[in-house]
C-alpha beads as a LAMMPS data file, in Angstrom:
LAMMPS data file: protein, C-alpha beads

229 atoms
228 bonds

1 atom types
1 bond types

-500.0 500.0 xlo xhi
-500.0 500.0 ylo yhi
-500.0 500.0 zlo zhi

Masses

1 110.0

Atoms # bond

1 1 1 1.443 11.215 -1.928
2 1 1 4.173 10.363 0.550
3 1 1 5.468 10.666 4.169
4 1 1 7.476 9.282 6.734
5 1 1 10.695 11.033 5.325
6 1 1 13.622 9.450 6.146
7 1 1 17.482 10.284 5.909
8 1 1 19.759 7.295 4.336
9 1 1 23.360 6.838 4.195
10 1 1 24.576 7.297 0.401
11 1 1 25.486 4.184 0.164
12 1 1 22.201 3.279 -0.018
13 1 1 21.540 5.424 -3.385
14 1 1 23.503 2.127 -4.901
15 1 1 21.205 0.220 -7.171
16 1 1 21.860 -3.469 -8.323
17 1 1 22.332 -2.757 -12.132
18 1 1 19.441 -3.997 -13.865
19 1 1 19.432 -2.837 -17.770
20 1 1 18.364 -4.041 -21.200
21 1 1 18.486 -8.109 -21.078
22 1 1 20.235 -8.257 -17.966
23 1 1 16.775 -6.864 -16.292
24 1 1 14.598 -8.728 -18.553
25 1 1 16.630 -11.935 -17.505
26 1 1 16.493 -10.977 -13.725
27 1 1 12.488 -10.046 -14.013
28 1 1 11.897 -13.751 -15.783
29 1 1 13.049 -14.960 -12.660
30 1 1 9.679 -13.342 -10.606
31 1 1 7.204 -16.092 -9.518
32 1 1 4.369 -16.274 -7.469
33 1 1 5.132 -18.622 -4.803
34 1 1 1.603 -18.538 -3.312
35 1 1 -1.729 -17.125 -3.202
36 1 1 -4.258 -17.054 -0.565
37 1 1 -7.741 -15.230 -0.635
38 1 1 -9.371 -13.528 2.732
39 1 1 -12.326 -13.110 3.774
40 1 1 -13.186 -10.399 6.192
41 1 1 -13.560 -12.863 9.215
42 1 1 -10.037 -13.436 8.817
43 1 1 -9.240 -9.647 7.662
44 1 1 -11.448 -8.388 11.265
45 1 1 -10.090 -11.127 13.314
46 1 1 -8.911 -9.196 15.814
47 1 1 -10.503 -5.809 14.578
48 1 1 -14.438 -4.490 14.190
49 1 1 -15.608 -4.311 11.224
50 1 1 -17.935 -1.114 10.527
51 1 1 -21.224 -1.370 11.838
52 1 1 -22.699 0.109 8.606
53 1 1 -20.777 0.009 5.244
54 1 1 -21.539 2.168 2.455
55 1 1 -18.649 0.728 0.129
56 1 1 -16.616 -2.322 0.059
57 1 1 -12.454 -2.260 -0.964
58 1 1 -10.620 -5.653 -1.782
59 1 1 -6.658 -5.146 -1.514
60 1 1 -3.951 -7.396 -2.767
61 1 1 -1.100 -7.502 -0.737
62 1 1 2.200 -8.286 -2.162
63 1 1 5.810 -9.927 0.120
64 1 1 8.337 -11.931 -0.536
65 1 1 10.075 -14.658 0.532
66 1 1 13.216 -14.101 2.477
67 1 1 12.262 -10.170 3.042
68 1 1 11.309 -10.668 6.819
69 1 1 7.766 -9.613 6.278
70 1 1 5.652 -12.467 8.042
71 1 1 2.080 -13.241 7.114
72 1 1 0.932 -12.727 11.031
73 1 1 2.264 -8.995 10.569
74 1 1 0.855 -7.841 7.749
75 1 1 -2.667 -9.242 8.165
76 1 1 -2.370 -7.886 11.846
77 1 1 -1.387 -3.946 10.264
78 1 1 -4.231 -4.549 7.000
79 1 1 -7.030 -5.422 9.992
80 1 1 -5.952 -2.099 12.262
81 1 1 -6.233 -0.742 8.835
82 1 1 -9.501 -1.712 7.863
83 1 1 -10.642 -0.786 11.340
84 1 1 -9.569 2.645 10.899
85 1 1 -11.047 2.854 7.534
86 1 1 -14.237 1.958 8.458
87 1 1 -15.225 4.927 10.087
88 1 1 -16.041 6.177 6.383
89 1 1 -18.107 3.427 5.691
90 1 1 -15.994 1.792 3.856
91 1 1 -15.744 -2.297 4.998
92 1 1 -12.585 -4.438 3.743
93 1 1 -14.135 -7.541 2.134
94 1 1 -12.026 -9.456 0.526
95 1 1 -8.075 -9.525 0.117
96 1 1 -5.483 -11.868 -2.047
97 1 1 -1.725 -12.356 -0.191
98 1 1 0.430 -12.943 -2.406
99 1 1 3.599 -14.465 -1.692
100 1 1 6.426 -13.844 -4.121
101 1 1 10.014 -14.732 -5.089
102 1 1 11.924 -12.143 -6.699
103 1 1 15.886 -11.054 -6.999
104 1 1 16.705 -8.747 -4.484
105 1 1 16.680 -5.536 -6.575
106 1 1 12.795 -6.173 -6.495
107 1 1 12.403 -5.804 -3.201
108 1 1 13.386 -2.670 -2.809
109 1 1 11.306 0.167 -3.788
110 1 1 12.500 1.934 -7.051
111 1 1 11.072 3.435 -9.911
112 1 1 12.553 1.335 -12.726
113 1 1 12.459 -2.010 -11.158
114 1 1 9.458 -1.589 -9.416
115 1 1 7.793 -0.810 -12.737
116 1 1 9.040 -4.058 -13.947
117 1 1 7.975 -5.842 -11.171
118 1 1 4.388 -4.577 -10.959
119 1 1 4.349 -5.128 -14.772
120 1 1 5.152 -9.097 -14.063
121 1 1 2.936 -9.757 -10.967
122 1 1 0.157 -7.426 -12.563
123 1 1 -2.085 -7.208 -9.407
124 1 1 -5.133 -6.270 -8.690
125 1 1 -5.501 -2.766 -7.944
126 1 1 -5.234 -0.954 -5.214
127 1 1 -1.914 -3.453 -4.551
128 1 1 0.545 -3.055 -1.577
129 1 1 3.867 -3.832 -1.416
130 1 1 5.425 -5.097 1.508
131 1 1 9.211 -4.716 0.562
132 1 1 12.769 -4.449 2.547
133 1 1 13.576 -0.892 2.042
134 1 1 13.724 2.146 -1.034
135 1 1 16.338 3.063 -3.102
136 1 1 13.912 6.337 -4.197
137 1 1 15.272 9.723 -3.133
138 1 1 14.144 11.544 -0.935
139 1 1 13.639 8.388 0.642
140 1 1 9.713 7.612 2.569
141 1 1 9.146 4.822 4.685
142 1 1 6.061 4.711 3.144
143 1 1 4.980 6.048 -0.199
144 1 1 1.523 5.788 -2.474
145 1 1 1.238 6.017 -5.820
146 1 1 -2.179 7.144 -6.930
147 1 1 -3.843 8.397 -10.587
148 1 1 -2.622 11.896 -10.378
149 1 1 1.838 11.177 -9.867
150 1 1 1.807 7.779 -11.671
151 1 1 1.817 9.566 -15.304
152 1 1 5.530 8.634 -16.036
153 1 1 4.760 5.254 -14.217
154 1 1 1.385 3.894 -14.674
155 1 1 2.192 0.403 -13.729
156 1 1 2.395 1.654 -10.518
157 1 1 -1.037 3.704 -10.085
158 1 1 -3.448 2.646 -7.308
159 1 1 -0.226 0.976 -4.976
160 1 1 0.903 1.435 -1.979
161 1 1 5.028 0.757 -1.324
162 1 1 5.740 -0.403 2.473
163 1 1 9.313 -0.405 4.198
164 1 1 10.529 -2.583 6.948
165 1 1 11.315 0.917 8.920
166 1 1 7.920 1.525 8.817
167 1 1 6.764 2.731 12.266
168 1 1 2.989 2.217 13.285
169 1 1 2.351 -0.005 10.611
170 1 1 -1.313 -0.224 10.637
171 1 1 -1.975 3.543 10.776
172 1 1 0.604 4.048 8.362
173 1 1 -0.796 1.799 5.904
174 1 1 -4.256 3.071 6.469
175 1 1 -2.575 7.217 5.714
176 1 1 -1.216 5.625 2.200
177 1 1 -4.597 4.181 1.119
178 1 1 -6.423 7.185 1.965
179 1 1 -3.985 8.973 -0.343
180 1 1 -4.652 6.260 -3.272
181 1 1 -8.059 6.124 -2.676
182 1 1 -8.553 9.907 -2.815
183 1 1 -6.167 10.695 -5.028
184 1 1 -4.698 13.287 -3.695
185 1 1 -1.492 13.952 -1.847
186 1 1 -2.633 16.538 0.685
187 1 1 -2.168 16.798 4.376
188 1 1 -3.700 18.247 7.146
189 1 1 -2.683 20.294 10.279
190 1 1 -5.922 19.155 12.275
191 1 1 -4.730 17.471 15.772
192 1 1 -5.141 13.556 15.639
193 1 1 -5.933 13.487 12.127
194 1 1 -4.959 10.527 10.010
195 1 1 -3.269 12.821 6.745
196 1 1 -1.476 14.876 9.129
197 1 1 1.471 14.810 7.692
198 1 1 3.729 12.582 10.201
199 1 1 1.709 9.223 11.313
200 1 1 1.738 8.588 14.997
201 1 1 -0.508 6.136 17.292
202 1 1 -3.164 9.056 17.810
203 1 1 -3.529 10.211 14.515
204 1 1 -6.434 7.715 13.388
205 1 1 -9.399 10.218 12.734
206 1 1 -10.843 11.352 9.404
207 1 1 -13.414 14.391 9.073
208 1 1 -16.657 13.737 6.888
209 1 1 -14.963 15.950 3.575
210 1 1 -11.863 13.107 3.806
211 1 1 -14.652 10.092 3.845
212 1 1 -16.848 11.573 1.267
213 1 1 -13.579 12.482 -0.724
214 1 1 -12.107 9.073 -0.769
215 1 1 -15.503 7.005 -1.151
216 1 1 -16.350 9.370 -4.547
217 1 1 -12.859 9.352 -6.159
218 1 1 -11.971 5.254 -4.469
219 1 1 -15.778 4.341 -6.434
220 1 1 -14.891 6.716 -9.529
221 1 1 -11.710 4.868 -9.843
222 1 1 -12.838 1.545 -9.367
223 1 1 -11.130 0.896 -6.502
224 1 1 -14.549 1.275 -4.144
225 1 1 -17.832 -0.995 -4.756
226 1 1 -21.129 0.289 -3.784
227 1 1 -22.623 -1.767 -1.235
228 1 1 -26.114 -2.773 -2.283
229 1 1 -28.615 -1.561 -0.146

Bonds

1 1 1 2
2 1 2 3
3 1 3 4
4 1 4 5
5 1 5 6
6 1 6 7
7 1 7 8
8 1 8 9
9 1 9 10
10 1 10 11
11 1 11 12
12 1 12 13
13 1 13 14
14 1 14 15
15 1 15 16
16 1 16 17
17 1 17 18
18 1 18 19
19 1 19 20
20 1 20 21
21 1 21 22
22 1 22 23
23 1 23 24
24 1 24 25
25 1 25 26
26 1 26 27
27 1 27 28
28 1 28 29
29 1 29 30
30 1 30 31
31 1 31 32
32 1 32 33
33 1 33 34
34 1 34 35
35 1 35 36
36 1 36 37
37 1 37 38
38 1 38 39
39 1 39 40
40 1 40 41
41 1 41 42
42 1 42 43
43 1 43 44
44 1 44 45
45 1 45 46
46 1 46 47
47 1 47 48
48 1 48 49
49 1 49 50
50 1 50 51
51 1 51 52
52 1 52 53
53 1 53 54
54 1 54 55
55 1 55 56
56 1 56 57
57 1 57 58
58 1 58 59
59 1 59 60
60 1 60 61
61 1 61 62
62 1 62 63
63 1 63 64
64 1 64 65
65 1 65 66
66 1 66 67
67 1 67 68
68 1 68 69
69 1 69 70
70 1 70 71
71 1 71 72
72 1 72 73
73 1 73 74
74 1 74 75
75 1 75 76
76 1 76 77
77 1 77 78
78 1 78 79
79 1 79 80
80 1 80 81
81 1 81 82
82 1 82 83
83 1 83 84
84 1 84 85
85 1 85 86
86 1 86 87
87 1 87 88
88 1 88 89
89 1 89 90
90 1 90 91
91 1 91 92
92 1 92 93
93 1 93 94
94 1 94 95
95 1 95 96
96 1 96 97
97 1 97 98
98 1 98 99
99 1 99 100
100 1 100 101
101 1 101 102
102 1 102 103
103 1 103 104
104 1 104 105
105 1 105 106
106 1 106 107
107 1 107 108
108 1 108 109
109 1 109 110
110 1 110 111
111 1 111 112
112 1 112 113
113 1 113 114
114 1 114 115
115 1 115 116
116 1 116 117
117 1 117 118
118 1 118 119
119 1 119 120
120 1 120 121
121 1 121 122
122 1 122 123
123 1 123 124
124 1 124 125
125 1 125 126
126 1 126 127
127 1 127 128
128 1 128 129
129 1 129 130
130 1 130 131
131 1 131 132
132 1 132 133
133 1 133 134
134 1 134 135
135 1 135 136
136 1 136 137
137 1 137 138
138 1 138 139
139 1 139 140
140 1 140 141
141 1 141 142
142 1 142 143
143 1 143 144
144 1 144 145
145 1 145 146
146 1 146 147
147 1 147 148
148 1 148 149
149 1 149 150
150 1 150 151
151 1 151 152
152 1 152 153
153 1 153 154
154 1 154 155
155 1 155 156
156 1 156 157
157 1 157 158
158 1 158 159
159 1 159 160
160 1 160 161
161 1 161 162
162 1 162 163
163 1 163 164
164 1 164 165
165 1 165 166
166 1 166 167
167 1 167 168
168 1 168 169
169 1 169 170
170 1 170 171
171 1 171 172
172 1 172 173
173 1 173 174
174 1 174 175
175 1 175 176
176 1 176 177
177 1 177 178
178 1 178 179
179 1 179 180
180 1 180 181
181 1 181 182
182 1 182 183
183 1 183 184
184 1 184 185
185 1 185 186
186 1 186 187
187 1 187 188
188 1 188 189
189 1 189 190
190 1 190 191
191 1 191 192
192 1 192 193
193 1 193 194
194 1 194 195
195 1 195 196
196 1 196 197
197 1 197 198
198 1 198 199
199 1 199 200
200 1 200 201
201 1 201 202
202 1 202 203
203 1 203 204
204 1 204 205
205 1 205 206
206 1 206 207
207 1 207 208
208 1 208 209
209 1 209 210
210 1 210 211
211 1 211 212
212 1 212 213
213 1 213 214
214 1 214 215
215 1 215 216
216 1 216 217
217 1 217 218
218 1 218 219
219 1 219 220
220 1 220 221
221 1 221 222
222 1 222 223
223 1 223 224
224 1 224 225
225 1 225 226
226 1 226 227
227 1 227 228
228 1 228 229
């Protein structure tokens, strides 16, 4: 359940050591600095909504101080997002942005600290992560973590990891959570496809066998609610 492959310099592979009470110390010093709920008229702003929902999904979103993320940029990407997702019927309606402190090692992507940090913040699911870079190799601009590869790591099912070299953020974002939400990790070849394997601007389209896939497995999962009719 990743794309966006990039090639790093190996100095990047270095990891800030974090190990036995040293990491416990460093992961004591997490805090949530702020939290804000949104409601879709702030999540559409400057999106549509779907004119008929079948299914509603309510995201926490996850940055940090200092990391260069703004606020105005990742509600902007989540509401090009939601737009693109609602061609499946599926209608964002509520999300939490979170607003976090953490040592630097936890805002980079990386199995071991990331656990940790997930395992402090504990949000709700499906979570994404708006950090500086990965130290995972290969390394993704973009990587999601659904039921099926989060055995080793189940702190980390149902999220979503974002880089700063993230290109086409809101498309991007919206390739990862149909991953999640599906949980699967295929691609397509299909011209202008969202899961084609490499985002790009015109890739925003998903066929009826991709909605009905990620509205059964998103609701099977809990990560989809059933709109009342």
């Amino acid at each position: 359940m990743m794309s966006c492959l990039r090639l790093l310099a190996c100095a990047a592979l270095v990891v800030a050591p974090a190990c036995g009470g040293a990491q416990a110390q460093d992961a004591a010093s997490i805090k949530v600095l702020q939290r804000q709920a949104l409601g879709a008229a702030e999540l559409y702003k400057q999106h549509a909504p779907p004119r008929a929902a079948s299914h509603e999904l309510k995201l926490t979103l996850v940055y940090f101080s200092g990391s260069g993320w703004s606020r105005d940029a990742i509600l902007k990407a989540v509401g090009e997002t939601a737009e693109i997702l609602g061609q499946c019927g599926v209608r964002l309606a509520q999300a939490e942005l979170m607003l976090a402190d953490a040592p630097q090692q936890y805002q980079y992507f990386q199995t071991l600290v990331s656990r940790e940090l997930a395992r402090t913040l504990q949000p709700a699911k499906p979570a994404i992560y708006f950090v500086t870079d990965t130290r995972q190799r290969p390394a993704f601009d973009a990587e999601a973590i659904g039921r099926g590869n989060s055995r080793t790591r189940p702190e980390l099912a149902d999220s979503v990891w974002v880089t700063r070299a993230t290109r086409d953020l809101g498309i991007a974002l919206a390739h990862e959570l149909v991953h999640v939400l599906s949980d699967s990790g295929g691609h397509v070849e299909e011209p202008g496809n969202l899961m084609r394997e490499d985002t790009a601007p015109g890739n925003t389209r998903l066929s009826a066998a991709q909605c009905a896939q990620l509205r059964d497995v998103g609701a099977g999962n809990g990560l989809l609610r059933a709109v009342a009719e």
